[in-house]
C-alpha positions as CSV (number, residue, x, y, z in Angstrom):
1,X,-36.8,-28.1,-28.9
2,X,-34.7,-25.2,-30.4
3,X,-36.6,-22.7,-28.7
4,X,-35.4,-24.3,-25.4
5,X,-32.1,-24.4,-26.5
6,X,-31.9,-21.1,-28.0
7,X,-33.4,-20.0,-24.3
8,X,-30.5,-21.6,-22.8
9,X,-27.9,-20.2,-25.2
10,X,-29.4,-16.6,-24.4
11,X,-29.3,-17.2,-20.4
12,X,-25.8,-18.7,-20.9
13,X,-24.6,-15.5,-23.0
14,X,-25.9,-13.3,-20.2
15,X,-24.1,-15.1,-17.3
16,X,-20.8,-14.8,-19.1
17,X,-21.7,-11.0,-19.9
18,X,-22.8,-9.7,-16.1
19,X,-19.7,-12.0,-14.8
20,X,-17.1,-10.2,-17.1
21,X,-18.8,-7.1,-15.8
22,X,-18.8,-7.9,-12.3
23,X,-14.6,-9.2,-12.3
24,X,-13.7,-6.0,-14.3
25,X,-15.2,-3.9,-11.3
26,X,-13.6,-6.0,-9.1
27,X,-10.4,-5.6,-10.8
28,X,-10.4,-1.9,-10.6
29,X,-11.0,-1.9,-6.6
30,X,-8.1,-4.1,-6.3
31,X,-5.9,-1.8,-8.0
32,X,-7.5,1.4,-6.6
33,X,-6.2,-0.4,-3.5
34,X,-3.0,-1.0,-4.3
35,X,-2.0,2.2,-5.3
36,X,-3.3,3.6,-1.8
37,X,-1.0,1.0,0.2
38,X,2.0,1.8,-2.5
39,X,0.9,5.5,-1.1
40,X,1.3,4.8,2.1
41,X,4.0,2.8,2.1
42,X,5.9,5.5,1.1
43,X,4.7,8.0,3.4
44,X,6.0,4.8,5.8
45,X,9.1,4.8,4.0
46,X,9.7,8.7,4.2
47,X,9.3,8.7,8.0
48,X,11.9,5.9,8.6
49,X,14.1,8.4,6.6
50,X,13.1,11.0,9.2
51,X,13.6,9.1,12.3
52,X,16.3,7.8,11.4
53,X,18.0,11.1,10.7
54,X,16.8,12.3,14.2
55,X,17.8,9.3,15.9
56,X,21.4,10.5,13.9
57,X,21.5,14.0,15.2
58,X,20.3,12.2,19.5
59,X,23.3,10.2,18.9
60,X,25.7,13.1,18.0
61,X,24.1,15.3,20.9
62,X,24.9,12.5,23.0
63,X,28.5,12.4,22.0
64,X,29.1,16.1,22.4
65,X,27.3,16.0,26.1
66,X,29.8,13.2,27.4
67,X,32.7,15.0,26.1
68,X,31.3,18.0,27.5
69,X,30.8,16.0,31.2
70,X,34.6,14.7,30.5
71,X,36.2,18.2,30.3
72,X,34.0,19.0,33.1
73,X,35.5,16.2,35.3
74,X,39.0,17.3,34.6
């Protein structure tokens, strides 16, 4: 009788061990990930910050070709 138990203590201890294992793996892929998306995210972010100053200097040109088309009309 304590051999069985002792067998089932030992399987028991291993199960914990290999599932500790196996969430500290998956732990590491899931902030491998998230560093990649905070990555590109920024990248993202950075762009924005682009377009937006292009979409700036469109509107500006914009502004100087109708006052350019109102002298023009005069």
């Amino acid at each position: 009788m304590k051999k069985v138990f002792l067998s089932l203590a030992v399987v028991a201890v291993l199960t914990v061990v290999s599932c500790k294992k196996a969430d500290a793996a998956a732990t590491e892929n899931v902030d491998s990930t998230a560093v990649a998306v905070d990555s590109a995210a920024a990248v993202v972010d950075s762009a924005a910050v682009t377009v937006d100053s292009a979409a700036a200097k469109v509107d500006s040109a914009a502004a100087k070709v109708e006052e350019a088309a109102k002298e023009v009309k005069k």
